[in-house]
C-alpha positions in Angstrom: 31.2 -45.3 -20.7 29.2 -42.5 -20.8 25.8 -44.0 -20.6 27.1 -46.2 -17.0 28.1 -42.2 -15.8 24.9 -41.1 -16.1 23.2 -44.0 -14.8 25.2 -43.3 -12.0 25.0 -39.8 -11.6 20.8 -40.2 -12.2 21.1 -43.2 -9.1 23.4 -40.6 -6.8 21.0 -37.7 -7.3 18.5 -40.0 -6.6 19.4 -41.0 -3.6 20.6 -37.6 -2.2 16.7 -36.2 -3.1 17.9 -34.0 -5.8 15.2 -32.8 -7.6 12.6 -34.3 -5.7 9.8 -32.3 -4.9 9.1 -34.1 -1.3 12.7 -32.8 -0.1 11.9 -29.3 0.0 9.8 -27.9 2.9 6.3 -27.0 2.2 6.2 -23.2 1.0 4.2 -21.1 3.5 0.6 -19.7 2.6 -0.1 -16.3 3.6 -3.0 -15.9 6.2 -5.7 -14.2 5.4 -5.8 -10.5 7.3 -8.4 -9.6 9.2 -9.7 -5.7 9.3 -8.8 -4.2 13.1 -10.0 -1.5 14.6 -6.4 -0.1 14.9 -6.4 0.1 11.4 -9.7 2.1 10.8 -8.1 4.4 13.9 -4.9 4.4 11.4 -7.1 5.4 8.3 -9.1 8.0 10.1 -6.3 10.0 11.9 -4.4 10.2 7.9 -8.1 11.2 6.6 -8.3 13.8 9.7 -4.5 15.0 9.0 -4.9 15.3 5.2 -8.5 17.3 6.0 -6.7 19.6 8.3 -3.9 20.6 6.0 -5.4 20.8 2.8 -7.3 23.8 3.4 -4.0 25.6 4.8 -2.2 24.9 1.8 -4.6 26.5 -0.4 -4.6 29.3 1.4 -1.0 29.7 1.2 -1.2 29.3 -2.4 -4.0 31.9 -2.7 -1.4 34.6 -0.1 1.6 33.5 -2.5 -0.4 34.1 -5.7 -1.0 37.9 -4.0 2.2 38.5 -3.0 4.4 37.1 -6.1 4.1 37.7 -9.7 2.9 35.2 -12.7 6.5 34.7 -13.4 7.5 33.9 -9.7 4.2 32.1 -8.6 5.8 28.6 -10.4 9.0 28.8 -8.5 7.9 30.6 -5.1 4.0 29.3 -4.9 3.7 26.0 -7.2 6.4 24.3 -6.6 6.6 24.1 -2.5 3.2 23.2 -2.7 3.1 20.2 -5.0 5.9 19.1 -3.2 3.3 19.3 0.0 0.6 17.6 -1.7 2.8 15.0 -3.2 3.5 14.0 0.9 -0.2 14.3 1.4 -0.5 11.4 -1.4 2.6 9.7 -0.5 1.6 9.2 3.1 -2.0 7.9 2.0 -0.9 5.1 -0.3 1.8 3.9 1.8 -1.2 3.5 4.6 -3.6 2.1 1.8 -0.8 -0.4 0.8 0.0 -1.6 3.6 -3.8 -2.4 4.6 -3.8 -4.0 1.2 -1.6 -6.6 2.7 -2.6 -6.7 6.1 -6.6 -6.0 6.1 -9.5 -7.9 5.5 -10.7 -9.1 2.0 -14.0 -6.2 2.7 -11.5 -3.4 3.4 -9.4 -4.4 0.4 -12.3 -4.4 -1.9 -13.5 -0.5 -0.7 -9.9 0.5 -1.4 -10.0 -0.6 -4.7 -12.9 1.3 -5.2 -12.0 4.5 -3.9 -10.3 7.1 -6.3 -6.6 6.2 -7.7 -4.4 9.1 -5.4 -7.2 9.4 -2.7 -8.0 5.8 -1.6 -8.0 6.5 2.5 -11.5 8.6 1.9 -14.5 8.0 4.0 -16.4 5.5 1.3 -13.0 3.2 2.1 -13.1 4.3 5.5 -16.7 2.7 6.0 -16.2 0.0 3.8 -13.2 -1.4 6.6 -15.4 -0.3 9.4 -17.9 -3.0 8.2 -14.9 -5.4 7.7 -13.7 -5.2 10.9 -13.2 -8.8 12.9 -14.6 -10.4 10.3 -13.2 -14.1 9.4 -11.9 -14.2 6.3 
C-alpha cells in the first residue's frame, strides 16, 4: 500500500514539474558595469569635498584644543570631530561601494588597491579614469 502511494505521488510530481530543474526560469546573470564618466565626476566632487573640509576640521580642533582644557578637549573637541570624520568616511565608502557594483572591472581593481577608509583617493581616481567606456 505504501509502496503504490509513492509510486504515485513520484508519477504526480512528475508530471506537475516538481523538482525539475527545466521548470524554473533561467536565473539572471549580472552584466558587467562599465566605468562612466559620471562616475569619475561622482568620485572627484567626494575627493574635492573631503579636501575642502579636512583642513577646517583640523583647525577647529587645534582653536578647541586652545580654548578648552585636557579634561574638556575629549568631550568638547574629540568627540564632534570624529563624529565629522566618521561622515567624511562614511560618505566615501558608500560612493566606493556602490562603484564596486556598478563600475568597470579597471575601476574595481584601483579601489581595491587604494587604502582601507580612504579608497576614493586620486591613485583610484585615475585608475577609473582609464576604465572609462571600456567593454568589459
Amino acid at each position: 500500500m505504501r509502496a503504490a502511494a509513492l509510486i504515485g505521488l513520484a508519477t504526480l510530481s512528475g508530471l506537475l514539474g516538481v523538482g525539475c530543474g527545466s521548470s524554473s526560469p533561467p536565473t539572471p546573470t549580472k552584466p558587467e558595469g562599465v566605468t562612466t564618466t559620471a562616475q569619475i565626476a561622482a568620485m572627484k566632487k567626494r575627493l574635492a569635498e573631503d579636501e575642502e573640509l579636512r583642513p577646517v576640521y583640523k583647525r577647529e580642533r587645534v582653536e578647541c584644543e586652545a580654548t578648552h582644557s585636557e579634561y574638556e578637549y575629549g568631550k568638547a573637541c574629540a568627540e564632534p570631530l570624529t563624529e565629522k570624520l566618521a561622515q567624511l568616511t562614511v560618505l566615501d565608502e558608500k560612493l566606493a561601494d556602490e562603484l564596486m557594483l556598478k563600475a568597470g572591472k579597471g575601476c574595481q581593481e584601483a579601489l581595491r588597491a587604494a587604502p582601507y577608509f580612504d579608497r576614493i583617493e586620486k591613485r583610484a581616481i585615475a585608475g577609473c579614469e582609464r576604465d572609462v567606456g571600456k567593454a568589459p
